[in-house]
N, C-alpha and C positions, 0 to 999 in steps of 0.2 A: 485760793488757788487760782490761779492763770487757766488762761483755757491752754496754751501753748503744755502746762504741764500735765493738765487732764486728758488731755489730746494723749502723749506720751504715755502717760500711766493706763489708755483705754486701749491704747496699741499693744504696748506689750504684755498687758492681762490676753491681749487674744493671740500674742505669741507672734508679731507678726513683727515685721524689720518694716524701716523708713521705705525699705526701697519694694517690698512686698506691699506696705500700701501704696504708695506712688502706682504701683503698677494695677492694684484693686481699683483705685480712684480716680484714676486718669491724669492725674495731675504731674508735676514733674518731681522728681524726688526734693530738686533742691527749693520747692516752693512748700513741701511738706517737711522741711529741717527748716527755714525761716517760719513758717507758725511754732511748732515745738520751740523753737529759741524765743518768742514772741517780739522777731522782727520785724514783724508785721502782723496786719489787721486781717483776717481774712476776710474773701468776699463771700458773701450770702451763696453763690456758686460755690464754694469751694468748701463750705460750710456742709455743702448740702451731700455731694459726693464723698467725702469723708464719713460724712454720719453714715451714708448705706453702706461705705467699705468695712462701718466698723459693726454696723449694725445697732446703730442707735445713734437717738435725736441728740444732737448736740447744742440745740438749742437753748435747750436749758441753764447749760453752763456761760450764755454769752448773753450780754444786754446788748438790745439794737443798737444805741448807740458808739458799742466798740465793733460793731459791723460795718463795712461800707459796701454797697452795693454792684452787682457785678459791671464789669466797665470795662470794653475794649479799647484797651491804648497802644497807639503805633504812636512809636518817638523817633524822632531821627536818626539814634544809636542803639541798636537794637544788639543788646548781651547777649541776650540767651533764645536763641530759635527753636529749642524744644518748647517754651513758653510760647515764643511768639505761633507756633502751630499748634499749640494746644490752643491758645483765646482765638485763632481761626475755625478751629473746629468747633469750637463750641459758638461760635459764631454764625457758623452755617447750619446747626445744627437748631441753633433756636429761632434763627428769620430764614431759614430755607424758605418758605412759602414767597416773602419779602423779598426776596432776592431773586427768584423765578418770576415774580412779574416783572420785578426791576428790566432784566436781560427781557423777556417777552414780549415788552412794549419798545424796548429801543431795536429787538428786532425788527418789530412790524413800523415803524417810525423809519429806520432804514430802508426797510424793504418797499415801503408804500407803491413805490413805481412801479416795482417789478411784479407786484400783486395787482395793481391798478392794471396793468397791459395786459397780464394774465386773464383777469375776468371778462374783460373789454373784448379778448381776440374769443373767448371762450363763447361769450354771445354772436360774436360774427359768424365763426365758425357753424352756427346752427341753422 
């Protein structure tokens, strides 16, 4: 059996519509009707959200190597922006940290002068 059709037979055992898990799992509807068809691979993310919406490992039913791992892709022609804001959020959601130094350092890289004069008049002033 396909994970695409264990997926579907694990959904509708818990009574739930595509679009009830889409909504449990954060995912988009039409990226959980491409696994159930097994148009694609899902990603170890998507793997993961799924098994808690449905409440159970799914990993069982898959060998690593029909996995491929999670991967933010921006392409030049961008179909679907409920996708493309879902792999953002999940983007900001797993290098938030990464991304706050990122911006924090090209602040103070900008700002250097303006912090530089700051400290500089701050000691005159004394």
């Amino acid at each position: 059996m396909e994970l695409g059709e264990r997926l579907k037979e694990l959904r509708t055992g818990l009574n739930y519509s595509q679009k009830e898990l889409s909504e449990k799992s954060g995912l988009t509807l039409r990226t959980i009707q491409r696994i159930e068809n097994n148009e694609v691979k899902p990603s170890l993310y998507s793997l993961k959200v799924i098994g808690e919406a449905l409440k159970t490992d799914l990993s069982e039913y898959v060998k690593k190597s029909d996995t491929k791992p999670y991967e933010f892709n921006l392409t030049l022609k961008i179909t679907d922006m409920n996708q493309f804001f879902n792999d953002l959020k999940v983007l900001v959601k797993t290098h938030w940290k990464t991304i706050f130094l990122i911006v924090l350092v090209i602040w103070l890289i900008t700002s250097y002068d303006d912090i530089k004069a700051g400290i500089i008049e701050g000691w005159r002033g004394k």
